[in-house]
C-alpha positions as CSV (number, residue, x, y, z in Angstrom):
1,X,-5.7,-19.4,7.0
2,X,-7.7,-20.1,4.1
3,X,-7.3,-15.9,2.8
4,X,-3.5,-16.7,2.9
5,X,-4.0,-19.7,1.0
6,X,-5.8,-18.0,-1.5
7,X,-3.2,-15.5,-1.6
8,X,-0.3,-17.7,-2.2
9,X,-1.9,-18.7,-5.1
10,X,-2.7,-15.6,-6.8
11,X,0.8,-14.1,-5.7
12,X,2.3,-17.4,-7.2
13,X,0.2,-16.8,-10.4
14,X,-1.2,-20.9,-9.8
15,X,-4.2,-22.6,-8.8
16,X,-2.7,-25.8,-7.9
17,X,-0.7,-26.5,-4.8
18,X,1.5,-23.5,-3.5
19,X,3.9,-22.9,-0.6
20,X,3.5,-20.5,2.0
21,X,6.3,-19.9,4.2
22,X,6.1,-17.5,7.5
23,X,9.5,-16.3,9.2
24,X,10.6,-14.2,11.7
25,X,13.4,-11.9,11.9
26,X,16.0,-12.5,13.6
27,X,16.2,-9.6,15.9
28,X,19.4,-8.3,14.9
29,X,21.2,-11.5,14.9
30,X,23.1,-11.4,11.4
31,X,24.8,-15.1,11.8
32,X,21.6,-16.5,13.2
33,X,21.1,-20.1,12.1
34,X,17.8,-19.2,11.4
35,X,18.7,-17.3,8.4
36,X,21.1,-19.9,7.6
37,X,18.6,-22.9,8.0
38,X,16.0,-20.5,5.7
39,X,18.1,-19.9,3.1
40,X,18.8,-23.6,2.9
41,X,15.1,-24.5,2.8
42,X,14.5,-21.9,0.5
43,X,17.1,-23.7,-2.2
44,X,15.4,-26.3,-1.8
45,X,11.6,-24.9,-2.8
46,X,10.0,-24.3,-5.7
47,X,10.6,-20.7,-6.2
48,X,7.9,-20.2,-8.6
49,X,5.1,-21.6,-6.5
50,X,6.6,-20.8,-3.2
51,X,5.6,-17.2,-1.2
52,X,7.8,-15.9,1.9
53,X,6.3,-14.2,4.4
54,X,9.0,-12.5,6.9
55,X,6.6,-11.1,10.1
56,X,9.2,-8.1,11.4
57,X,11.8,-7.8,14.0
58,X,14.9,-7.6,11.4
59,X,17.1,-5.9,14.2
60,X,17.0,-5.2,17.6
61,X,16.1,-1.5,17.0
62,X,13.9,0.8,14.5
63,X,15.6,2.1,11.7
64,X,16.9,5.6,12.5
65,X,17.0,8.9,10.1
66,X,19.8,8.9,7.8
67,X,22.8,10.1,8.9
68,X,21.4,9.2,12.7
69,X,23.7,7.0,15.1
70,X,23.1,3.6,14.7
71,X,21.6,3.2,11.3
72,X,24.4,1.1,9.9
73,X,23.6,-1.4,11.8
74,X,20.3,-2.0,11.2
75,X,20.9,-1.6,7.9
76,X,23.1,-4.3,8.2
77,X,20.5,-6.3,10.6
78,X,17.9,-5.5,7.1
79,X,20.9,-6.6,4.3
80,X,21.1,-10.3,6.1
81,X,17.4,-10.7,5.7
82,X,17.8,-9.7,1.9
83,X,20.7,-11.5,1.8
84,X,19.4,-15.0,2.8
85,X,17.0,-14.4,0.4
86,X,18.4,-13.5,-2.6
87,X,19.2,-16.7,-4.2
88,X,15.3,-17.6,-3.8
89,X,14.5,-14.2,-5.6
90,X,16.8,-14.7,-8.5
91,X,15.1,-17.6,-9.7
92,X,11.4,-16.1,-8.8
93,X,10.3,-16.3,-5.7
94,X,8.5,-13.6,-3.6
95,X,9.0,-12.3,-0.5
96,X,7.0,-10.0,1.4
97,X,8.3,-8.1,4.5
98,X,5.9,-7.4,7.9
99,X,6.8,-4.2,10.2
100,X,6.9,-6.1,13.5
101,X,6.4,-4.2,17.1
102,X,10.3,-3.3,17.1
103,X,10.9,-2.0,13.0
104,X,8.5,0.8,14.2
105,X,8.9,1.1,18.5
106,X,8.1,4.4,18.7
107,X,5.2,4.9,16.1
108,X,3.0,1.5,16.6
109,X,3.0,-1.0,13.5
């Protein structure tokens, strides 16, 4: 835990107390509460000392080839991660995003 920490803090650009939040996707679910209950909790943070980790599974399928069947829709599974985050970017936060065993099912993450 303690690399994380350390990570936070750099990322951040402090060396006092910073935040380090994990979440996980929410598996295609665009209206999950989940993203509603983050982006709540991410008003509330100190953007500038706060560091969001999402750890994969934005949809409930890879992303296919452009112009492929399907892609819309993870591409819209993708926009509500972005989405619930974008309010917490504007005023400086970071957020980093994971591949999780699902983003990539047929090539391993």
């Amino acid at each position: 835990m303690l690399p994380h920490l350390l990570t936070a803090a750099l990322v951040c650009g402090a060396t006092g107390e910073s935040t380090l939040l994990f979440a996980g996707g929410a598996h295609g679910d665009r209206e999950s509460p989940t993203l509603a209950q983050l982006k709540a909790r991410l008003a509330r943070t100190d953007a500038e000392r706060t560091v969001l980790v999402f750890t994969g599974n934005y949809s409930d399928a890879e992303l296919p080839e452009p112009g492929a069947p399907g892609r819309a829709k993870v591409e819209g599974d993708l926009r509500a991660h972005v989405d619930a985050t974008s309010g917490f970017v504007a005023r400086g936060g970071r957020v980093f995003y994971l591949p999780g065993h699902v983003d990539f099912a047929h090539q391993g993450s």
